[in-house]
Residue, then its C-alpha position, 0 to 999 in steps of 0.5 A: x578616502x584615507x582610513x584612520x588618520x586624524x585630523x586636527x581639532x579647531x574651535x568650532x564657528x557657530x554659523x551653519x553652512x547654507x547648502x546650494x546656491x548660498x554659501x557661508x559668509x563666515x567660510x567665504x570671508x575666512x577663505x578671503x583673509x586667509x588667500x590675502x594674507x597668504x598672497x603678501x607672504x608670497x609676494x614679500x616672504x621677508x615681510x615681517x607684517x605679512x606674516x604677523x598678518x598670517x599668523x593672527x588669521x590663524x589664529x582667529x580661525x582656531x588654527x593654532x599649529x598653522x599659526x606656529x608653524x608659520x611664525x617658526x618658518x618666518x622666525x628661521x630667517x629673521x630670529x630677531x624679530x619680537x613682534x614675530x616672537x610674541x606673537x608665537x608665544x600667544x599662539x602656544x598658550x592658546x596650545x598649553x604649550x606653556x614652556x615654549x610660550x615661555x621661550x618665545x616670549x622671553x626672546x621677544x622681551x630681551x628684545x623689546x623689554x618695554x612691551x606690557x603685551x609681551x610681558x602678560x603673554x610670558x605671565x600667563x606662560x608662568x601660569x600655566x606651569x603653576x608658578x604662581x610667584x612668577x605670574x604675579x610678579x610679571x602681570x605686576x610689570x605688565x600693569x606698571x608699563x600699561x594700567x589700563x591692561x584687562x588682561x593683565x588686571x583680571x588675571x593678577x586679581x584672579x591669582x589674588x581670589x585663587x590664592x585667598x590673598x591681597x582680596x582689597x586689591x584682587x577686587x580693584x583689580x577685578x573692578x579696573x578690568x570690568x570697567x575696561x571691558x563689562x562682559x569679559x568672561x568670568x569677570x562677575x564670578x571672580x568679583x563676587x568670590x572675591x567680595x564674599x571671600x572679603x566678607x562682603x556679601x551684599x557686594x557679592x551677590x548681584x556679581x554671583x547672580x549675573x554670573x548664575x544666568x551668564x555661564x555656561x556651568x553656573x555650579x560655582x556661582x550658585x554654591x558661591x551665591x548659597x553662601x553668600x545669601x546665608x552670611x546675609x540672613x537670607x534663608x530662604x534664598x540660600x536654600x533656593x541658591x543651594x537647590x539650583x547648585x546640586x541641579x547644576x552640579x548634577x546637569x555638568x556630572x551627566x554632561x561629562x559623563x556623556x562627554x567621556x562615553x561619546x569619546x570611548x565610542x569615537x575610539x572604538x569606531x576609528x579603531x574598528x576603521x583603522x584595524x578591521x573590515x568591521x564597518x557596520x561595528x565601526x558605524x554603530x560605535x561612530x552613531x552612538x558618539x553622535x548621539x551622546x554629543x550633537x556638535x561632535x563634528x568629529x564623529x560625523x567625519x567619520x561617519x561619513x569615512x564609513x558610509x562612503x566605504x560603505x557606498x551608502x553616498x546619501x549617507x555620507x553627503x549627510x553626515x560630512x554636511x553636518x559635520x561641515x555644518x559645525x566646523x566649517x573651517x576643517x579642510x580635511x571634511x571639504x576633502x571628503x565631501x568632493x569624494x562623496x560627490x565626485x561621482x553624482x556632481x562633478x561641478x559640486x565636487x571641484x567647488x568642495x575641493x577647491x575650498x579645501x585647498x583654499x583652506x589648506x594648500x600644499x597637501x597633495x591628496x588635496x591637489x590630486x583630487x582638485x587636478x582629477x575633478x579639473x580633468x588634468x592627469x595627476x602628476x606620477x608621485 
């Protein structure tokens, strides 16, 4: 088992892994799409939809390097493709690789000019890099071509309410996209800023309230809701809205406070792993990133490095399953959980591996082991 090397980090699915007989249909259905789309590029390497098609399952399943790289490879060969183009650029924003979403993007419209999602894709590349003027001016071009846009009307109404400009028409920009699609994210507190910012605050609060009980840090939403209570003669309420911010505001302080000590714990512990033969430190730095943050699959990968070097295998199996448990889409963690299993149940072990280069093929840890556990001689590197 490897000492030290990272991994990538994708977007966690919410759906554990049920251990035994039952396996994930969220892992089983992303391995599917992900062996399908694979097979047509094989089949039809030239084949612009294949590999469009590859690319999208990528970047469903958070795997947004996997997604460039792809789209790159293909673009080599076919540099004048604007849907492969496109495509990339959405998947360097989802990096905040904002000036090479900016390229691809701008590539793809000398090719296609007339393309409104190709244009909101270059806006937000504007975005990212703060140029605000810009982002405005293509959101607006991205609309002209495609009114009925949500991106493009929910992100040039958020411009407006950032900037404290054009609020009348932030508002109907906010209230078009809401209307094309009511739960998108932060809708209700970009409309209730925007309606208080205006000087509307009986507008403002039903939006803010929603948003008070809907977001994940409603902090904002609730300094925005005291305010807009106050400038609608409501006191008492504003003095509840205000009371529920400072204990949001305190609750997002002690959530990040955690956060940055879970991260300086988790580097303690690779570097110990990396640099020393101190496993007992390297684990008690790794435990302590757990336990400031539960979902931290990370640290239970490596955890499960730790324990296994240390042959403590029930624990290891038990923390590479948790870890499996909150990002079921790593194949690095299939690799480790084969390893843990390789010795006490062979038949496991080989179903493990086999999902990790199911995930992640060509990578030759992956395929010596798989050959190993198949009882096949690897081939001499």
């Amino acid at each position: 088992m490897r000492r030290g090397s990272e991994i990538i980090l994708i977007a966690p699915l919410l759906l554990a892994l049920c251990w035994g007989q039952t396996r994930s249909a969220a892992l089983d259905s992303t391995i599917q799409s992900l062996e399908a789309a694979r097979n047509a590029v094989v089949a039809s390497p030239a084949s612009e939809s294949a590999r469009l098609s590859l690319g999208e399952v990528y970047l469903k399943s958070g795997r947004n390097q996997d997604a460039v790289e792809t789209l790159t490879d293909y673009l080599r060969g076919h540099p004048q493709s604007g849907s492969a183009l496109r495509l990339l650029a959405s998947a360097y924003v989802r990096k905040e690789d904002y000036p090479h979403a900016r390229e691809a993007a701008e590539r793809a419209l000398r090719r296609a000019p007339d393309q409104a999602a190709t244009m909101e894709v270059l806006a937000m590349a504007y975005a990212g890099m703060q140029d605000e003027a810009g982002a405005e001016r293509l959101f607006r071009q991205a609309l002209g071509l495609d009114p009925k846009s949500i991106e493009a009307n929910y992100q040039l109404g958020l411009l407006f309410v950032r900037a404290h400009k054009n609020l009348p028409d932030a508002i109907r920009f906010l209230e078009k996209a809401r209307s094309l699609k009511p739960d998108l994210t932060g809708i209700d507190l970009s409309l209730g800023a925007a309606y208080l910012e205006s000087g509307r605050p009986p507008q403002a609060i039903p939006f803010l309230q929603s948003a008070a009980k809907s977001d994940a840090d409603p902090a904002e939403a609730y300094y925005l809701l005291a305010s807009a209570f106050r400038q609608a003669n409501q006191p008492i309420k504003a003095d509840q809205a205000l009371a529920a911010f400072n204990s949001a505001k305190k609750a997002a302080a002690a959530s990040r406070a955690r956060q940055m000590q879970a991260q300086a714990d988790y580097q303690q512990g690779v570097n110990l792993l990396a640099n020393s033969d101190n496993l007992d430190g390297a684990y008690s730095a790794l435990s302590k990133a757990a336990a400031q943050l539960p979902d931290f699959d990370l640290a239970y990968y490596r955890m499960a490095q730790v324990a296994y070097l240390k042959h403590d295998s029930a624990g290891a199996l038990n923390s590479i399953r948790h870890a499996i448990q909150l990002n079921p889409l790593e194949p690095e963690y299939y690799f480790v959980l084969a390893r843990c299993l390789e010795a006490s149940d062979p038949r496991a072990a080989l179903e493990a591996i086999d999902d990790a280069v199911r995930l992640k093929p060509g990578v030759p840890d992956f395929e010596e082991l798989r050959q190993t556990l198949k009882g096949v001689k690897p081939a001499v590197r």
